[in-house]
C-alpha positions as CSV (number, residue, x, y, z in Angstrom):
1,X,105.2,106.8,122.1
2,X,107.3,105.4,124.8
3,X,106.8,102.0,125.9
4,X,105.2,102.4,128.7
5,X,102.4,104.0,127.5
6,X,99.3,101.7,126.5
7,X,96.8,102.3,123.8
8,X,92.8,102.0,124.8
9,X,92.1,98.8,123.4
10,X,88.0,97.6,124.2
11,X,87.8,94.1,123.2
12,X,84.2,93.2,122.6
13,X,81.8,90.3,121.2
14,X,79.1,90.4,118.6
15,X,75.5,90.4,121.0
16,X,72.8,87.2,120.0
17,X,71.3,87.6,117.2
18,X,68.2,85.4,117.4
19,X,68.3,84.2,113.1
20,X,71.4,82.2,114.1
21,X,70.4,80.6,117.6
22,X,73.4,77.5,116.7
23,X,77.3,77.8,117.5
24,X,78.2,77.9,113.9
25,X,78.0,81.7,112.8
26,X,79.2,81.7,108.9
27,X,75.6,83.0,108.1
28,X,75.7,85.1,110.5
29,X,79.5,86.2,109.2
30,X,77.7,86.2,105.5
31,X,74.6,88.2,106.5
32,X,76.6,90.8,108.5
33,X,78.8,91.3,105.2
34,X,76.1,92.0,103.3
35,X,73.7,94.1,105.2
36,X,77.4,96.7,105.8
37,X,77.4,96.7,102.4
38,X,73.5,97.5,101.6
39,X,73.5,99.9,104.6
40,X,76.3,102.2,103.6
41,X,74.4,102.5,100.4
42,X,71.7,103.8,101.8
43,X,73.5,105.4,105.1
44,X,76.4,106.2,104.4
45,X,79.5,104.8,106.5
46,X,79.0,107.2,109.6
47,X,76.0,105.5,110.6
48,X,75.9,104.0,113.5
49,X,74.4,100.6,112.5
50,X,76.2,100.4,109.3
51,X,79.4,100.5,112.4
52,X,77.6,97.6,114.4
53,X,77.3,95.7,111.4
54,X,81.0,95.9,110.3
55,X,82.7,95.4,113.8
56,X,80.1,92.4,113.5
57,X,81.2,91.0,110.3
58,X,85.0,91.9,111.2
59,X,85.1,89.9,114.5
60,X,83.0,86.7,112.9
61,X,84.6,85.9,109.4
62,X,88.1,84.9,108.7
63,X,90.3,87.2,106.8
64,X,90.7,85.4,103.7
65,X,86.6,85.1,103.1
66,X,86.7,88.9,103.7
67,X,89.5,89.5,101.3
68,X,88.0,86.9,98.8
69,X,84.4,88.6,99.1
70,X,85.8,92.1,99.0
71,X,87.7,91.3,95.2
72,X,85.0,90.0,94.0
73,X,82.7,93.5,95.0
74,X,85.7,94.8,93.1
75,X,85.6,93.0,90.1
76,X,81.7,93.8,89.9
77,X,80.4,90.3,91.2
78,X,78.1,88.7,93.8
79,X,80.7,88.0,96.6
80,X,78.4,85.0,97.8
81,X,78.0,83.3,94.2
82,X,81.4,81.5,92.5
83,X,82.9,82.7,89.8
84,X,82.0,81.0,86.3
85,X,84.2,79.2,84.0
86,X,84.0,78.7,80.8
87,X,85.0,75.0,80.8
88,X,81.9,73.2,81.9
C-alpha cells in the first residue's frame, strides 16, 4: 500500500443508554462485557447486537480490565468477582 493511500477508518461513540444516565460509565463498560459474552452464547458472534455490544464494551473499558477480565474467562472464573487466596 503506498502511502498515499488511506484506509476507511469510521470513528464512532457508544449511543445513551438510559441504565447509566451519569458521566462515569465502568458499569456500563462491565455490563457491555458481559451481555457480549452471554449473547454469543446464545447468537453466535455474527449477530448483529452481539457486534453493538462488543464495539460498545471495546470503546468504554481500558485495555488492561479487558485483558484482566478476558484471563480470568480463561482460567474458568467470574471476570467480575476477585480471585481467592488461601491466606485469609
Amino acid at each position: 500500500m503506498s502511502d498515499d493511500q488511506q484506509i476507511p477508518f469510521k470513528i464512532q461513540t457508544v449511543q445513551f443508554d438510559a441504565r447509566f444516565p451519569n458521566t462515569n460509565q465502568s458499569k456500563n463498560c462491565g455490563q457491555n462485557y458481559s451481555d457480549y459474552y452471554k449473547c454469543t452464547e446464545a447468537r453466535g458472534e455474527d449477530f448483529p447486537l452481539c457486534q453493538q455490544f462488543y464495539r460498545n464494551f471495546r470503546s468504554l473499558c481500558p485495555d488492561d480490565w479487558i485483558e484482566r477480565w478476558d484471563a480470568a474467562r480463561e482460567e474458568g472464573r467470574s471476570p467480575f468477582v476477585p480471585p481467592t487466596t488461601a491466606n485469609h
